[in-house]
GUKE-337054 format. One line per field, with one value per residue: residue in one letter; z, y negated, x of N, C-alpha, C in turn. Coordinates in steps of 0.05 Angstrom, whole numbers. Layout:
marfi = c(A;...)
nc3 = c(Z;...)
nc2 = c(Y;...)
nc1 = c(X;...)
cac3 = c(Z;...)
cac2 = c(Y;...)
cac1 = c(X;...)
cc3 = c(Z;...)
cc2 = c(Y;...)
cc1 = c(X;...)
This chain:
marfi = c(X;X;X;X;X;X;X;X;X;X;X;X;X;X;X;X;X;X;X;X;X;X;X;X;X;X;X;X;X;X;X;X;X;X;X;X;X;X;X;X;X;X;X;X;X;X;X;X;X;X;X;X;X;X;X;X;X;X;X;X;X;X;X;X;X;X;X;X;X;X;X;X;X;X;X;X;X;X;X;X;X;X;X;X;X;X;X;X;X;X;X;X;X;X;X;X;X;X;X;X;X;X;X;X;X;X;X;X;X;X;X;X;X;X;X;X;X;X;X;X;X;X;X;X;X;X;X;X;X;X;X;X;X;X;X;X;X;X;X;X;X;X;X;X;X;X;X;X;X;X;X;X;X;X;X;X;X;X;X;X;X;X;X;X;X;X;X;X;X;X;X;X;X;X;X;X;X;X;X;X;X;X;X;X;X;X;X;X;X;X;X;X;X;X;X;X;X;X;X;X;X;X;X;X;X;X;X;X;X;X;X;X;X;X;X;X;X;X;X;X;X;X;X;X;X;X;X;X;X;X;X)
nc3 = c(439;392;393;436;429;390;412;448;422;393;434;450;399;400;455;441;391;421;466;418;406;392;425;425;450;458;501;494;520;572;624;624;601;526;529;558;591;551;523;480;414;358;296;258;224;264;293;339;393;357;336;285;275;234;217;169;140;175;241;302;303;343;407;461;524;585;600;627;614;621;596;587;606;570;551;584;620;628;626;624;584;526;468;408;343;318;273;204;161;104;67;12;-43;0;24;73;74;125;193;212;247;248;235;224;200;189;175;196;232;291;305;353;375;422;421;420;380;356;358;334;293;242;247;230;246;213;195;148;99;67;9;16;60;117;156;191;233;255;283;320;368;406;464;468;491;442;412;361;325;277;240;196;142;128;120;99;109;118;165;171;218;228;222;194;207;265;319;385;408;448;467;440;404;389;356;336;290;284;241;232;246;195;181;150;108;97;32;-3;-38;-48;-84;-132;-191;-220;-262;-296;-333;-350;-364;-343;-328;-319;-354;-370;-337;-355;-355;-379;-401;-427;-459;-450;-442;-451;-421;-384;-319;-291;-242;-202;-155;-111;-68;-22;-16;-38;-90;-146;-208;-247;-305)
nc2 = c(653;618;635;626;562;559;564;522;479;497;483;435;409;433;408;349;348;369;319;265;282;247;234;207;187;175;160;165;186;170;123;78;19;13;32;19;44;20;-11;-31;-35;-24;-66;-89;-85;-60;-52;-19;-11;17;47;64;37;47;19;18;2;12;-9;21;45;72;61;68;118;131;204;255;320;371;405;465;495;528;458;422;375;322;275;223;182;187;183;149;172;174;189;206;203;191;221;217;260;278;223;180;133;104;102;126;143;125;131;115;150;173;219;278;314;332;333;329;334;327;345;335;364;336;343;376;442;461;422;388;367;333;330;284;271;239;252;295;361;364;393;429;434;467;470;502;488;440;430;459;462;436;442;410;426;397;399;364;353;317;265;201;156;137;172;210;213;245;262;310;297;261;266;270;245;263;255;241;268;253;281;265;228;158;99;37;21;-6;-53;-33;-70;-81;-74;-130;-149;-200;-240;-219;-238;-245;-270;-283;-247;-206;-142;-83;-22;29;77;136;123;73;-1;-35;-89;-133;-180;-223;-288;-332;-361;-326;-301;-243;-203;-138;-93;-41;6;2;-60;-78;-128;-104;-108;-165;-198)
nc1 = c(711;697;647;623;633;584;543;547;538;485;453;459;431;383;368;369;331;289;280;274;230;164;107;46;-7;-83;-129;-187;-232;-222;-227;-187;-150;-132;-186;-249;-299;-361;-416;-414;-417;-374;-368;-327;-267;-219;-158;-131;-83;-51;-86;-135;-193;-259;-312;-348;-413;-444;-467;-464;-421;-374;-388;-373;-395;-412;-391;-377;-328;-307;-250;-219;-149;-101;-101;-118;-166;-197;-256;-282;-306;-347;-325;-373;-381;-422;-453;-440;-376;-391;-354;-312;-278;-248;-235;-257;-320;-339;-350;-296;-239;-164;-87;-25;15;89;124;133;83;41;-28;-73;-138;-187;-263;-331;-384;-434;-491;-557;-539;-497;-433;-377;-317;-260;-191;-150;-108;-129;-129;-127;-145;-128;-135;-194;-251;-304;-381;-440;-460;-468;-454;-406;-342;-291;-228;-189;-135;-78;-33;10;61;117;87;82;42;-30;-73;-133;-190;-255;-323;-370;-415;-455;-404;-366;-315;-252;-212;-141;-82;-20;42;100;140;108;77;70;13;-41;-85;-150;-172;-248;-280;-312;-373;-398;-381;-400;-424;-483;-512;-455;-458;-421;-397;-365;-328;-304;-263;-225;-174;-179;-201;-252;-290;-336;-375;-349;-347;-318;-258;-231;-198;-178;-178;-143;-164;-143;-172;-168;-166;-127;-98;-74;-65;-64;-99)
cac3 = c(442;375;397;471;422;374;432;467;401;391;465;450;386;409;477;418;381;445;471;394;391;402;435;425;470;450;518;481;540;600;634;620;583;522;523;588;588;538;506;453;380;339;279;252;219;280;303;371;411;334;327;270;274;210;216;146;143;205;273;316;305;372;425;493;550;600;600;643;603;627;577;608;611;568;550;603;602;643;614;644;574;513;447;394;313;314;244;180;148;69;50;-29;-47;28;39;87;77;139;219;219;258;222;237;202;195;182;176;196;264;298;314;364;386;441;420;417;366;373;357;324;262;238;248;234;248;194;188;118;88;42;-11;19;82;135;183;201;260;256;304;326;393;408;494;468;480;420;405;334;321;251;233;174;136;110;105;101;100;142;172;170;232;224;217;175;215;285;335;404;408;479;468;405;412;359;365;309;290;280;226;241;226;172;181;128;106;77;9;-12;-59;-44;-101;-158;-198;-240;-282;-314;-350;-359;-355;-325;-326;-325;-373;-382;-329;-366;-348;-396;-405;-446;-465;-441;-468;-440;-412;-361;-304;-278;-218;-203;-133;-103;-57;3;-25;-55;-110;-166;-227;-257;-332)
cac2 = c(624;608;645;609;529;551;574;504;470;505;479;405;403;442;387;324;351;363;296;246;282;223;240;191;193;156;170;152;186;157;95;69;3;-10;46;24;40;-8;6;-36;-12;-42;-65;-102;-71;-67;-35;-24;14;27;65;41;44;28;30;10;-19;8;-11;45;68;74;65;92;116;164;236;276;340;388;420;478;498;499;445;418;351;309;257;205;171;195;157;173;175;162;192;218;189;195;223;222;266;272;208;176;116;102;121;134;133;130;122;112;174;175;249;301;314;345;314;349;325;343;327;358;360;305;357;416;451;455;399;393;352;334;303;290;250;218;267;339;363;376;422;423;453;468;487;502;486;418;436;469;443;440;431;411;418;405;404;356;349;292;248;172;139;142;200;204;234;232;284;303;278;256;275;255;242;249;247;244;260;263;290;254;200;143;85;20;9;-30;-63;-27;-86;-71;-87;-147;-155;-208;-258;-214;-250;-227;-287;-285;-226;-193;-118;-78;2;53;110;153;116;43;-13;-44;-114;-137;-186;-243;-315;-356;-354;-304;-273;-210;-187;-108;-83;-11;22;-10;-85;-93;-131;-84;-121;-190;-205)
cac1 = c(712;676;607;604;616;566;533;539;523;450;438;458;419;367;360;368;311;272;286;267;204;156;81;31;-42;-107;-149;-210;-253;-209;-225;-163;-147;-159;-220;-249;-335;-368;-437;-412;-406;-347;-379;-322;-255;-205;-131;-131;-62;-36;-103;-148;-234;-269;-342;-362;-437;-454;-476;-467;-400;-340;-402;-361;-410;-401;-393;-355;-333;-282;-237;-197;-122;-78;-99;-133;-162;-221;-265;-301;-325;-333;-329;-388;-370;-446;-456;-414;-360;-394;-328;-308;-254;-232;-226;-279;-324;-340;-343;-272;-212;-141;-64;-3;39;115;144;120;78;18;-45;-96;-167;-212;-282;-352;-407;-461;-523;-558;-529;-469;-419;-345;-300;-241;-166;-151;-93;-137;-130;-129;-165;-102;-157;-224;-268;-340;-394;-464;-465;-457;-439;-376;-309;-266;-199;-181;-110;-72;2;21;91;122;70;78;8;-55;-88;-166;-213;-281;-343;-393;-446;-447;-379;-356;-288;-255;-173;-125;-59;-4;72;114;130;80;85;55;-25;-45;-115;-155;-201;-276;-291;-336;-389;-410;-372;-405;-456;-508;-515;-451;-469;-396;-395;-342;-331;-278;-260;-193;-156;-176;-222;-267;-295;-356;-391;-339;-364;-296;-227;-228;-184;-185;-162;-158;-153;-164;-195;-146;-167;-93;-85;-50;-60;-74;-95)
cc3 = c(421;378;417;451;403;386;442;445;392;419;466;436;397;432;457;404;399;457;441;391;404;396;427;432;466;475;515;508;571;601;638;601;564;517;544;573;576;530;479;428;365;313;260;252;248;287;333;385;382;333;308;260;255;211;195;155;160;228;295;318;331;389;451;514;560;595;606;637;617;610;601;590;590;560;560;600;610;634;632;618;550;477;411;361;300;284;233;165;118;62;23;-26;-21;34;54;74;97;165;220;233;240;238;215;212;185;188;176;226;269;309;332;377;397;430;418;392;375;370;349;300;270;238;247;233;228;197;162;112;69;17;-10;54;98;151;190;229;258;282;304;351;407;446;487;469;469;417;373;333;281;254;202;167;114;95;116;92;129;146;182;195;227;217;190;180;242;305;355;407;451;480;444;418;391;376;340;309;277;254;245;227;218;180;154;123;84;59;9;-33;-67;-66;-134;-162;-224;-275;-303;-341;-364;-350;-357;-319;-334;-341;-372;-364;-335;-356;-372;-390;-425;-444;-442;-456;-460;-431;-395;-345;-288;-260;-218;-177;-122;-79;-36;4;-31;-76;-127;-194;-232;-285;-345)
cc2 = c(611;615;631;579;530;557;542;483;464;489;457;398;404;417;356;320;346;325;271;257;264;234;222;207;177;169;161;156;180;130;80;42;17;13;41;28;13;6;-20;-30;-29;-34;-84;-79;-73;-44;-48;1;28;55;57;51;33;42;25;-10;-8;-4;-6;63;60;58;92;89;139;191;244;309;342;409;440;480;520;467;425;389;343;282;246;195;190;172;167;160;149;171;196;196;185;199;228;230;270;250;190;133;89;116;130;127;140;122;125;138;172;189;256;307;331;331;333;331;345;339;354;349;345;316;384;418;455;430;403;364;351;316;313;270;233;227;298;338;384;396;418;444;445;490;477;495;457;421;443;447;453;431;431;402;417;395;386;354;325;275;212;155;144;164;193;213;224;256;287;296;277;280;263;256;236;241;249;246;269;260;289;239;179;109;52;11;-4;-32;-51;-48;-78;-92;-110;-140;-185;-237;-244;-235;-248;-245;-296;-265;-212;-158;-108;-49;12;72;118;143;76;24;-28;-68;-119;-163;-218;-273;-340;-342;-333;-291;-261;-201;-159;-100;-52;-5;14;-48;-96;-105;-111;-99;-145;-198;-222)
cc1 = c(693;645;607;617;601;538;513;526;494;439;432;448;391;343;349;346;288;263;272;238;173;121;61;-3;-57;-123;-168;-231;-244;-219;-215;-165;-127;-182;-230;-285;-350;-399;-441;-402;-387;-354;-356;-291;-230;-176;-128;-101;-51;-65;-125;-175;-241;-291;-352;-386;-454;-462;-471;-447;-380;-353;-382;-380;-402;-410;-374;-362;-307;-265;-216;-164;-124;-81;-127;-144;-201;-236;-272;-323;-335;-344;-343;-381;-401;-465;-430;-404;-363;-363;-331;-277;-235;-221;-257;-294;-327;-345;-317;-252;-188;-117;-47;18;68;132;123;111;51;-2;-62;-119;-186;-233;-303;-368;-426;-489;-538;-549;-514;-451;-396;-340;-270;-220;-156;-125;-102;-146;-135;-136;-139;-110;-179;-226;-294;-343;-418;-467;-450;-451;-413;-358;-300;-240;-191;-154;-93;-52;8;51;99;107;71;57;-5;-60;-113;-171;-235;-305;-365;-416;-442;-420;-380;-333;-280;-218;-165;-93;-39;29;84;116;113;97;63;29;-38;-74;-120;-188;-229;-274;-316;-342;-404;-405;-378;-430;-467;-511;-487;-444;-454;-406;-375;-347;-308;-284;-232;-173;-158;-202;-225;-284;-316;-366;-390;-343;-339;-272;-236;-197;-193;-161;-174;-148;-159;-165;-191;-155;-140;-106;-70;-45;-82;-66;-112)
């Protein structure tokens, strides 16, 4: 009697687990709303379907035109568009400058992408948490279909994609759960100015100040455009 209810137990957990585990699909190369055929480039920071495109000071980045590629079984999988990177992400430290796509992660889940190489060489493709490089896939042969799959754990933040030099992206699909996606707004420069002749440099963790002729505040924000401190 105790082996057939720990029996029925494993069965009803087992189903529970089955059942909460939450899919999410980006049909970047479907004709589907919102990717429908555009041959316009999104030059401006945007979250689209909780999926979030940051082209930096680009032009040319999340251009969708056709291409009908056929990925086979198991994981089968028919394009119509496909959606181009356009160029590398200047990553620092694994985290990307621009050309990238990103979501918000919350646990632990799996992400997989169809996509091909955009030319000759070598080319990979990378998802990164920001700080550490979750999986890559390289290749010479930009015809190939690829599948880049990677497995993260308990991670609450964004998750990077993005290449080291041109990609086509044709699906994304992640199995976990998802957080909600913060607009990651680009930095300005555009309120420095030359003439009031302050200088400004890090060492050891500290920021440094020179050659202040008045009151002054100082805002410090990072890399996200937060605010962190005000002195």
């Amino acid at each position: 009697m105790k082996k057939k209810l720990l029996y029925l137990t494993s069965i009803v957990l087992f189903s529970t687990l089955s059942i909460n585990a939450q899919t999410t699909t980006w049909d970047l190369g479907g004709n589907v709303a919102p990717w429908g055929a555009t041959a316009t480039a999104t030059t401006t920071n945007v979250v689209t379907d909780n999926l979030g495109l940051f082209p930096g000071a680009t032009t040319t980045f999340a251009i969708i035109e056709a291409s009908v590629v056929t990925f086979a079984a198991p994981d089968a999988y028919v394009s119509v568009n496909r959606f181009k990177l356009n160029g590398g992400g200047s990553a620092v430290s694994n985290k990307p400058a621009q050309r990238y796509l990103y979501f918000a992660a919350a646990g632990s889940g799996t992400v997989k992408i169809w996509f091909r190489t955009g030319g000759s060489g070598t080319r990979t493709l990378f998802v990164t948490d920001g700080t550490n490089v979750i999986n890559s896939l390289a290749s010479t042969d930009s015809s190939a279909n690829l599948i880049l799959t990677a497995s993260y754990t308990n991670i609450n933040g964004n998750i990077y994609i993005y290449g080291d030099q041109s990609c086509n992206i044709y699906k994304i699909e992640v199995t976990g759960p998802l957080g909600t996606t913060a607009l990651i707004p680009a930095l300005s420069t555009n309120n420095f100015q030359k003439e009031l002749d302050v200088t400004v440099f890090a060492k050891d963790g500290k920021i440094f100040l020179s050659n202040i002729k008045s009151s002054t505040k100082v805002n410090v924000y990072n890399v996200l455009g937060a605010l962190v401190k005000t002195a």
